[in-house]
Structures are given as C-alpha cells and as structure tokens.
NUDREN-862431 format. One line per 2 residues: number of its first residue (from 1); for each residue x, y, z of N, C-alpha, C, CB. Coordinates in Angstrom, 1 decimal, m for minus. Each point is the difference from the previous one (the first is absolute). Last residue first. Glycine has a CB too. Layout:
REM NUDREN-862431
NUM = X/Y/Z/X/Y/Z/X/Y/Z/X/Y/Z | ...
***
This chain:
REM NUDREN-862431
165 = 24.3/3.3/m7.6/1.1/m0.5/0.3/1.3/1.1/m0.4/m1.2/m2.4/m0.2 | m3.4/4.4/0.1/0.4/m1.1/0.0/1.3/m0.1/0.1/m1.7/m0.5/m0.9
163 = m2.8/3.1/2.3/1.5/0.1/0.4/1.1/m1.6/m0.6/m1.2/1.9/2.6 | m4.1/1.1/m4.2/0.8/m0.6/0.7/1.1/0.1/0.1/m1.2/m0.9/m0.2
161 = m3.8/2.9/m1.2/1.5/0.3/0.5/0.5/m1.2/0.6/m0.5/2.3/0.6 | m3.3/m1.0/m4.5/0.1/m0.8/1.1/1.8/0.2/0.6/m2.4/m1.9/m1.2
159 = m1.4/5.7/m0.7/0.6/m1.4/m0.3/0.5/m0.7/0.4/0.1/0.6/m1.0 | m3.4/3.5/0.7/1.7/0.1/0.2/0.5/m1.1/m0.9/0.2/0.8/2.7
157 = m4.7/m0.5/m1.0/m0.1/0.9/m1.0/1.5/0.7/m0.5/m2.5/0.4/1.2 | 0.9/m4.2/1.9/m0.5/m0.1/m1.5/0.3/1.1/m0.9/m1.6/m1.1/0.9
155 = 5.0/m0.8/3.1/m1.2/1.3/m0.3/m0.3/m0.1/m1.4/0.7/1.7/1.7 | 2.4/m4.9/1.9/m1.6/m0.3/m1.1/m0.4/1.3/0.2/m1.0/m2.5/0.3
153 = 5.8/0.5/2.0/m1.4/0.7/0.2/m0.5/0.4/m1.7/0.6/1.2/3.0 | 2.9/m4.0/m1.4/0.3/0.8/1.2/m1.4/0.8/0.1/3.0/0.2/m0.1
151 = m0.5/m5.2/m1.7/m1.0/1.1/m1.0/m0.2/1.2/1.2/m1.7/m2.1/m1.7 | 4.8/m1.7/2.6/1.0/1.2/m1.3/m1.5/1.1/m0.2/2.0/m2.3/m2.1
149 = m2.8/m1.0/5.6/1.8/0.5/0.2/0.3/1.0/m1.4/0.9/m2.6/1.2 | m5.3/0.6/m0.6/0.3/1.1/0.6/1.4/0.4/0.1/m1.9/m0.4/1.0
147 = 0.2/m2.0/m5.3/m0.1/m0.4/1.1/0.0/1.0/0.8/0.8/m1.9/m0.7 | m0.5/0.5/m3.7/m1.4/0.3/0.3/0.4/0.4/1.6/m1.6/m1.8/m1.8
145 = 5.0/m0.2/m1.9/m0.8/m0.1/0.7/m0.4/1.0/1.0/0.8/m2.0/m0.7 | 1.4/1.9/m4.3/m0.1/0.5/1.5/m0.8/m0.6/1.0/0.2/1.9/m0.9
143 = 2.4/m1.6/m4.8/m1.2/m0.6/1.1/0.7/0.3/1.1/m1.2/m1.9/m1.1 | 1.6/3.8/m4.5/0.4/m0.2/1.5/m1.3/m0.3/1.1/2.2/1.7/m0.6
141 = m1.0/m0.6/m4.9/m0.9/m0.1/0.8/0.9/m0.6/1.4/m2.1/m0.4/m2.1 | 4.3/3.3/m1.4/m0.8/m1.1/m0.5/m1.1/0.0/1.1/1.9/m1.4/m1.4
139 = 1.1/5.4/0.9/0.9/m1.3/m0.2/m0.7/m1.2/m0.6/1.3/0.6/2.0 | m3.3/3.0/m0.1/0.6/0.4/m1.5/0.6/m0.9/0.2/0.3/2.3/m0.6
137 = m4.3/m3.8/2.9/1.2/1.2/0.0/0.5/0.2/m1.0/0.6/m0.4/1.8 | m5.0/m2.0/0.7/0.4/0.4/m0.9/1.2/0.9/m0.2/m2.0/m0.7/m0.3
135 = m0.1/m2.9/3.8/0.2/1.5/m0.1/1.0/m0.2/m1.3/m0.2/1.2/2.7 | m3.0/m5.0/0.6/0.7/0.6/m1.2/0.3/0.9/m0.7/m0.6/m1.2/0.2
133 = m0.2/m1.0/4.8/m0.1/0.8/m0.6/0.3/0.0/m1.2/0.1/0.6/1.7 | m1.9/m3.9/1.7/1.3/0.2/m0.7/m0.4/1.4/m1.0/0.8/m3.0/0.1
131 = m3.3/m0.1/4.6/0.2/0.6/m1.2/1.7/0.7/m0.5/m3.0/0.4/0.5 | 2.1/m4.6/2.6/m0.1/1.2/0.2/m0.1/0.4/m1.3/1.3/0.1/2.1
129 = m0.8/m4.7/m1.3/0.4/0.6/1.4/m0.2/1.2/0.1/1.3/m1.3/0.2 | m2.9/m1.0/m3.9/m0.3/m0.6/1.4/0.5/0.5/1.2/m0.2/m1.7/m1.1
127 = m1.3/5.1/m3.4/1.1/m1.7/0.3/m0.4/m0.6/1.5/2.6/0.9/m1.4 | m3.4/3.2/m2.4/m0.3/m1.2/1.1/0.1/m0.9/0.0/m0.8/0.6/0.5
125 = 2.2/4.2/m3.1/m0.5/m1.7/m0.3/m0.3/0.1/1.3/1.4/m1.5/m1.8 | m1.9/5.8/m0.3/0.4/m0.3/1.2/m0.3/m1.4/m0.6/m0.4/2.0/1.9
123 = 1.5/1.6/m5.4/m0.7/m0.6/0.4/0.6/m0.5/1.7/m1.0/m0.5/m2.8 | 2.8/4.3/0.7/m1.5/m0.2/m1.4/m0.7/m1.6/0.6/1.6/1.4/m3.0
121 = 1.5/3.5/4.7/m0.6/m1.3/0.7/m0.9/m0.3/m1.6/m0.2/0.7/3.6 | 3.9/2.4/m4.4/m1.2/0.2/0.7/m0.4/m1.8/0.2/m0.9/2.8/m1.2
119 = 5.7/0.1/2.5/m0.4/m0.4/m1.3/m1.6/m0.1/0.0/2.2/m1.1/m0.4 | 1.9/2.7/3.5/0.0/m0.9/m0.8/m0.9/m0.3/m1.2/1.0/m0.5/1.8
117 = 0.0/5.2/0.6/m0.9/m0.8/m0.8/0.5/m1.2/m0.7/m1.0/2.0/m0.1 | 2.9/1.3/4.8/0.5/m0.7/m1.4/m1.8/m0.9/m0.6/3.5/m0.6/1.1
115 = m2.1/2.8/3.3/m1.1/1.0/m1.1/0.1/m0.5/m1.0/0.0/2.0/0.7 | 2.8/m3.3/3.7/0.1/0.9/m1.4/m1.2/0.9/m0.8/1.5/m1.9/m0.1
113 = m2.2/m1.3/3.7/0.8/0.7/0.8/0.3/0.8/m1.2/1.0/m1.6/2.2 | m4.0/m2.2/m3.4/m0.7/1.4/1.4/1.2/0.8/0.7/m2.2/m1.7/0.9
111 = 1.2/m0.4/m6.2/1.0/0.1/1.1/m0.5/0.5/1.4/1.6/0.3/m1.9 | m4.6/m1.6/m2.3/0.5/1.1/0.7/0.9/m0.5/0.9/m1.8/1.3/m0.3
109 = m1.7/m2.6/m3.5/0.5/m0.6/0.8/1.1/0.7/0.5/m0.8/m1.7/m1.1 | m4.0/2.6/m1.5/1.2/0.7/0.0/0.8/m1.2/1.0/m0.9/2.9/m0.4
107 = m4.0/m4.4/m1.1/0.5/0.9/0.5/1.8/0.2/m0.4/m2.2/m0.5/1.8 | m0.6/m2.7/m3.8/0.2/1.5/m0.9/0.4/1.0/0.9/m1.9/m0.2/m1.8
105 = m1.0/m3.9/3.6/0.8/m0.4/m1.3/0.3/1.8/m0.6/m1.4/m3.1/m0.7 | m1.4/2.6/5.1/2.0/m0.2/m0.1/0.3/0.3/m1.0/0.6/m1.7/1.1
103 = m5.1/0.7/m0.4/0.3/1.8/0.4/1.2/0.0/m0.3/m1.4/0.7/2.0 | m0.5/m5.2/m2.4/m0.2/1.4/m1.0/0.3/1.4/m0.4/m1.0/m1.2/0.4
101 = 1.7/m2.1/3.6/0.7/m0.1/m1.1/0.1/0.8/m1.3/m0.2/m1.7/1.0 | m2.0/2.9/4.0/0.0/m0.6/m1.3/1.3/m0.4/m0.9/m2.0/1.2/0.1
99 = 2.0/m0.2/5.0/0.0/0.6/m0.6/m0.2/m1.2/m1.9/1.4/2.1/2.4 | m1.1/m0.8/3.6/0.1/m1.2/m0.6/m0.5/1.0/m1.6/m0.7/m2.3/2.4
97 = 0.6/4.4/2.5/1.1/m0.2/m1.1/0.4/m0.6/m0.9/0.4/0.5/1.2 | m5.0/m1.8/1.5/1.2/1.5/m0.1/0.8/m0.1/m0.3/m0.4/0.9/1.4
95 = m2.8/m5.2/m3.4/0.8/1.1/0.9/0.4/1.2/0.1/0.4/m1.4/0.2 | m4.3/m0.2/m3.6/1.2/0.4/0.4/0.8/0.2/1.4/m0.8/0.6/m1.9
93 = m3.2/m2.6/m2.0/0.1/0.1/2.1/1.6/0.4/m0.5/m1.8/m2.6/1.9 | m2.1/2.9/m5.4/1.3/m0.7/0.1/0.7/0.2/1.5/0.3/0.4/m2.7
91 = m3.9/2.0/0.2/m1.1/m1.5/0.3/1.6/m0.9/0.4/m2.8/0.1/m2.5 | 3.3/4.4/0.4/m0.9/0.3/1.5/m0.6/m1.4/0.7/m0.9/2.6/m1.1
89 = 3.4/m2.2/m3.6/0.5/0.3/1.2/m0.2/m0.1/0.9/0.3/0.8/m0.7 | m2.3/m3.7/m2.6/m0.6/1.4/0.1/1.1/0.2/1.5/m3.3/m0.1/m1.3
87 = 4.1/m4.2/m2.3/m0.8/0.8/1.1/0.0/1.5/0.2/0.3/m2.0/1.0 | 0.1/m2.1/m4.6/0.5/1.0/0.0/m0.5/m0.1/1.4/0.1/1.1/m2.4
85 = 1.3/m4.9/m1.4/m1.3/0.6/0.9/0.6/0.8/0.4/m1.3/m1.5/0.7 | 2.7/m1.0/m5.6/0.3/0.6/1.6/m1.0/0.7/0.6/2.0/0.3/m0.5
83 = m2.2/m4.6/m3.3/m0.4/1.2/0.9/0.7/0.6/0.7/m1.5/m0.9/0.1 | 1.6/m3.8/m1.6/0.9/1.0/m0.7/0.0/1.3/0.6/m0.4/m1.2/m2.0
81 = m4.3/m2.0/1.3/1.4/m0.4/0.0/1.6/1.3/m0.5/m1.8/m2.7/m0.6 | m3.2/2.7/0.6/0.5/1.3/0.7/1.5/m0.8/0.1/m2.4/1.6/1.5
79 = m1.2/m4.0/m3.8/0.5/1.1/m0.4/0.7/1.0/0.8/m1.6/m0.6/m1.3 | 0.1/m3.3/3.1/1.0/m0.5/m1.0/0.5/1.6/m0.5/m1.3/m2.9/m0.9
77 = m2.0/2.7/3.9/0.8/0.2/0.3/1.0/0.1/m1.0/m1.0/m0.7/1.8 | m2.7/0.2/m3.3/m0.2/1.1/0.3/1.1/m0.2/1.0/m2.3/0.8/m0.6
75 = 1.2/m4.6/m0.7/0.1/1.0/m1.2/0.2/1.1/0.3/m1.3/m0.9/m1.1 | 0.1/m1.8/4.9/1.3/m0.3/m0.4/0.4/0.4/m1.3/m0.2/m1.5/1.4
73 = m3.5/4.2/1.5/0.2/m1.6/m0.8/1.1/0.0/m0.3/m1.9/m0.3/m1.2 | 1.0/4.1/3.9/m1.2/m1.5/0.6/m0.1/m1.2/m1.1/m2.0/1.8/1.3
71 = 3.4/3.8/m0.4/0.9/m0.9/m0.8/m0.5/m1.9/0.8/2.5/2.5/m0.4 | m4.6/1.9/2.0/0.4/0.2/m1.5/0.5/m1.3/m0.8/0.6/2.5/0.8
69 = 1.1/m1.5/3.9/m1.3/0.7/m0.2/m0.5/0.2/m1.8/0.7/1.4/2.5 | 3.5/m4.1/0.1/m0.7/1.2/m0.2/m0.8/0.1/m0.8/1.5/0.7/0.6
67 = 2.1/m4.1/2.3/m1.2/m0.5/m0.7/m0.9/1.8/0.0/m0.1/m3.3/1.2 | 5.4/1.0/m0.1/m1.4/1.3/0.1/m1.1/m0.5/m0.9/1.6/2.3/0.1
65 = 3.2/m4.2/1.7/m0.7/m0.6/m0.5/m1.0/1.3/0.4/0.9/m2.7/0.0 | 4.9/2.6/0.0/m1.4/0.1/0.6/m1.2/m0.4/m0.7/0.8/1.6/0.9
63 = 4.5/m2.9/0.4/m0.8/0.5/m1.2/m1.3/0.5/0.5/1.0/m1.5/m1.5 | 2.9/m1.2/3.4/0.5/1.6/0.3/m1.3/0.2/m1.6/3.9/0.2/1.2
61 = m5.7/m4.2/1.5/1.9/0.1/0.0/m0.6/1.5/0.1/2.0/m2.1/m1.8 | m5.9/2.9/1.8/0.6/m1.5/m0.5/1.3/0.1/m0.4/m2.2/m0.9/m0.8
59 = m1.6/4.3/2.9/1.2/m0.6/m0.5/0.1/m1.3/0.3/1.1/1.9/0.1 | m5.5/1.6/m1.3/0.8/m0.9/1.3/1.3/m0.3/m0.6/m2.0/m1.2/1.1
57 = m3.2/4.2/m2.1/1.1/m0.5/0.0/0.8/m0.7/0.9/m0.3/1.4/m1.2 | m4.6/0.6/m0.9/0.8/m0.8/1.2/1.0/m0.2/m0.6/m1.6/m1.1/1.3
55 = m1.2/4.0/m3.6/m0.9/m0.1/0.7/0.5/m1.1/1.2/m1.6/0.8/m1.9 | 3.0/4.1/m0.6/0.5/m1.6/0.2/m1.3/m0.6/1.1/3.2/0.5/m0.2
53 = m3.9/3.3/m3.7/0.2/m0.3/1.5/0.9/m1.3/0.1/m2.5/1.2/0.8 | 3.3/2.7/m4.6/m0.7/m1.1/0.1/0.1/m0.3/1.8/0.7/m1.0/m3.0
51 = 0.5/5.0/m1.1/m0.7/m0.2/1.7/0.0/m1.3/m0.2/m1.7/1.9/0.8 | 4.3/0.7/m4.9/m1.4/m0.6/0.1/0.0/m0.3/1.5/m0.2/m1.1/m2.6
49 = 2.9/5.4/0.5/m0.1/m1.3/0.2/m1.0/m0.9/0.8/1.9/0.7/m0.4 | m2.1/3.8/m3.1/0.0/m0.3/1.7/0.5/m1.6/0.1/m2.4/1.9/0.7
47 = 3.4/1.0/m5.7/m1.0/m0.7/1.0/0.0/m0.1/1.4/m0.1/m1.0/m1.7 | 3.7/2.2/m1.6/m1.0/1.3/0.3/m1.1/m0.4/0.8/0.6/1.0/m2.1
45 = 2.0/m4.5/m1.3/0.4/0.7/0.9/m1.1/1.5/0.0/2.6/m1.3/m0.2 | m4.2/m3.5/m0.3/0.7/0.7/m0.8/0.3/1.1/1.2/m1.1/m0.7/m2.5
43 = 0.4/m3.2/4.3/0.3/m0.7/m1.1/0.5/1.2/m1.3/m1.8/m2.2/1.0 | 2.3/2.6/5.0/m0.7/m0.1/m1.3/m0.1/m0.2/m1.7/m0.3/1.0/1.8
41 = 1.5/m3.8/3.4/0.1/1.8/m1.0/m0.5/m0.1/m1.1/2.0/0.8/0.8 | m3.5/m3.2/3.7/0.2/m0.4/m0.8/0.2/1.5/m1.2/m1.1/m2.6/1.1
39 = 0.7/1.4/4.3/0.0/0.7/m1.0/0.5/m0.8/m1.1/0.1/1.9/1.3 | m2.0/m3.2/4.0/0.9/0.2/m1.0/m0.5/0.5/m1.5/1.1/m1.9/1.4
37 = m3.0/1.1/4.8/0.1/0.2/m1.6/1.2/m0.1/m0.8/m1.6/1.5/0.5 | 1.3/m2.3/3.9/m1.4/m0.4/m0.1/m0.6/0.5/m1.6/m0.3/0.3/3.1
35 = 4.9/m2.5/m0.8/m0.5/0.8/m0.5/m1.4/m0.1/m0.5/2.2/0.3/m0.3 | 1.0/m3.6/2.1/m1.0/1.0/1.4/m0.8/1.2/m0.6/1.9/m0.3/1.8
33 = 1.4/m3.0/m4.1/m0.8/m0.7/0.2/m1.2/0.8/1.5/2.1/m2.1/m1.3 | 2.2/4.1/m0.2/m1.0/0.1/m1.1/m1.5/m0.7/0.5/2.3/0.0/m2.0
31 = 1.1/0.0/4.8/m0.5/1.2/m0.1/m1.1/0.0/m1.0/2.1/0.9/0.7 | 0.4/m4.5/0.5/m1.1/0.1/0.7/m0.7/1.2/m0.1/1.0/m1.4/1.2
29 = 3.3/m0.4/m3.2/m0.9/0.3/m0.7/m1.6/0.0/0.6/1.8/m0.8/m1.6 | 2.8/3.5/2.2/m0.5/m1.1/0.7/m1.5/m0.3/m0.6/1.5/0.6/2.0
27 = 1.2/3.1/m3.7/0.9/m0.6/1.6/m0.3/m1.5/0.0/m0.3/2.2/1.8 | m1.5/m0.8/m6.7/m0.4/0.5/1.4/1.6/m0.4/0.9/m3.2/m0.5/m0.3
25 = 1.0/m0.9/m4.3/1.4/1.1/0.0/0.0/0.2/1.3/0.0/1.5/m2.2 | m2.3/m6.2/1.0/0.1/1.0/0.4/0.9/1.1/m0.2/m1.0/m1.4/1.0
23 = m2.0/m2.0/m3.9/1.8/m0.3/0.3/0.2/1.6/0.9/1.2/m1.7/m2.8 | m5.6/m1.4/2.0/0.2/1.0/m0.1/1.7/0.0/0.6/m3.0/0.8/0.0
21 = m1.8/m3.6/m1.8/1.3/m0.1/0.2/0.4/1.0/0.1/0.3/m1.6/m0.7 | m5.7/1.1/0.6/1.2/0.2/m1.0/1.0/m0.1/1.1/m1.0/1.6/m2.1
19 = m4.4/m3.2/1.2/0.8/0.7/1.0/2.0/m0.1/m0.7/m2.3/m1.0/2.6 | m2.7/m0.9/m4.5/0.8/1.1/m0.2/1.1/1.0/0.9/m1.9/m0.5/m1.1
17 = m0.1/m4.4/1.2/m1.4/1.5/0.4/0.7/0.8/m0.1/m1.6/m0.5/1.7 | 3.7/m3.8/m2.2/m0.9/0.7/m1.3/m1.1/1.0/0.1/0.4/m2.0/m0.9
15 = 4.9/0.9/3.6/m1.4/m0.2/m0.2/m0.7/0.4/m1.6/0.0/0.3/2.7 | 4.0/2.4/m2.2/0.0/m0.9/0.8/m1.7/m0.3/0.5/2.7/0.8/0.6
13 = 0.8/1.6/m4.2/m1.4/0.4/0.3/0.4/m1.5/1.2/m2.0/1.4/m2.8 | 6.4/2.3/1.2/m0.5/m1.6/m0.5/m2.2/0.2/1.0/3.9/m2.1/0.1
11 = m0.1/5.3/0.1/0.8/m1.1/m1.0/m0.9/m1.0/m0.3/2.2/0.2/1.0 | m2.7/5.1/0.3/m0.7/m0.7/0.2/1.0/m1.3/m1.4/m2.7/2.2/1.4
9 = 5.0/2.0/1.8/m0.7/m0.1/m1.1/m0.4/m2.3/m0.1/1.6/3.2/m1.4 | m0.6/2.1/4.6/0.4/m1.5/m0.3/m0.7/m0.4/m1.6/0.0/m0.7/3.0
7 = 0.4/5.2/m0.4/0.1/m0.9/0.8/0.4/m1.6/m0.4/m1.5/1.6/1.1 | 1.6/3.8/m2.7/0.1/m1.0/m0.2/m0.2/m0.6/1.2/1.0/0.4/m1.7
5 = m2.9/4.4/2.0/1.3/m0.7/0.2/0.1/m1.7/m0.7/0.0/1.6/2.4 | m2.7/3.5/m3.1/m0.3/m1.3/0.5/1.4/m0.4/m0.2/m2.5/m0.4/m0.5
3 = 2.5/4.9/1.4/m0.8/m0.5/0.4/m0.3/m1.6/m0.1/m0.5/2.3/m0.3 | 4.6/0.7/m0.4/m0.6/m0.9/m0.5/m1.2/0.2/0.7/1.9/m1.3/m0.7
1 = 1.5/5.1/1.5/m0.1/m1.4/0.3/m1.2/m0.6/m0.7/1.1/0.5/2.3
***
C-alpha cells in the first residue's frame, strides 16, 4: 500500500498572502481542509517527499482554501499552480470498514458465489448518488455501482466480491 496518498491538487492562489485553491480528491472536502500537514512528491525520483505544515484551512463551495507554511507570497503560490498534494496514510481518518480508493484501483473483481474473475477495478467515479465502479474486463470496461446489494465484501488482500445482477 502507498504510503502517501493523493489528495488534491492546487488550481489556483487565492488573496495575495499566498494562500492557495485546492480541488479536493477527498469524500469530503473538510477532510483536507483539517489536515495538519501535506506532502509534496518528489521532484527527482529516490528522494523523500517534501513535509509542509498547513497553517489554516477551510472550504469554500466544494474547494478548499490552505494557507501553508512556507508559501506567504502570491509568487510563491503562483508557482505551485497545478500541484498535486499528498498525505501521509496515518494523517487520513478512516472509518471501520470504509476503505481507500487507492487501495481498490487493481483489486481482482470476484463473483462471490462462483469464484469467477470479472476483471480488475481501475477506477471508482462519484457521483451524486453513489460511487460507481469501473472494472476492467476482457470485453472492454464495465460499470457497477458501489453498492451493498451487488458489493458483498472488501479483502485487500483478495479482491472485491460481488453478486451482480
């Protein structure tokens, strides 16, 4: 599993005290805006990804606004325009049974009464009423909704079992 996780990436600076725009990857973009740090990866590979603190965040509509540690002129925001920010596993609230996205993309997609391998999960959309599965198959790609009626159970180390139609 990943250690740092995408979270979002920085669209735009907001104000001229360097505080930046932030298009959340999150559930909800209150999460991000709670984070008391974020990562920035690293520019060559083999390096540690860079720490930065957040020094306040908040949401606005569905975006967030962070103002971090380091970054205090609107030149120095401008340049991180584009950015993806990262977090550190251990800094991401997880419900019980609730499960990264990150962890999904590539699991196995499994029949739960056969054993049949439809195919591998390569992205989850979201949507308004529910996430959507996107599973890769020999045929092409195929969608699912996310849901408990078809998804029956999540082992990271299996794959994901369901019962569909």
């Amino acid at each position: 599993m990943k250690q740092f996780i995408e979270i979002g990436k920085i669209i735009n600076t907001h104000g001229v005290k360097g505080a930046i725009k932030v298009e959340p990857w999150c559930d909800a973009p209150a999460v991000l805006a709670k984070m008391k740090r974020v990562f920035f990866a690293p520019k060559v590979s083999g390096e540690p990804f860079a720490e930065t603190a957040v020094i306040s965040g908040s949401v606005q509509k569905d975006k967030v606004l962070l103002t971090l540690d380091g970054v205090d002129t609107v030149d120095v925001a401008i340049a991180l325009k584009n950015t993806v920010i990262y977090a550190n596993r251990e800094d991401i609230p997880i419900k019980k049974g609730s499960f990264l996205i990150a962890d999904l993309i590539g699991l196995d997609v499994i029949d739960a009464n056969t054993g049949r391998i439809y195919g591998k999960l390569t992205d989850v959309i979201q949507g308004g009423s529910g996430d959507i599965y996107d599973i890769k198959t020999e045929k092409g790609s195929a969608l699912m909704p996310a849901v408990k009626e078809f998804v029956k159970e999540i082992k990271l180390d299996e794959g994901i079992f369901v019962t569909p139609i």
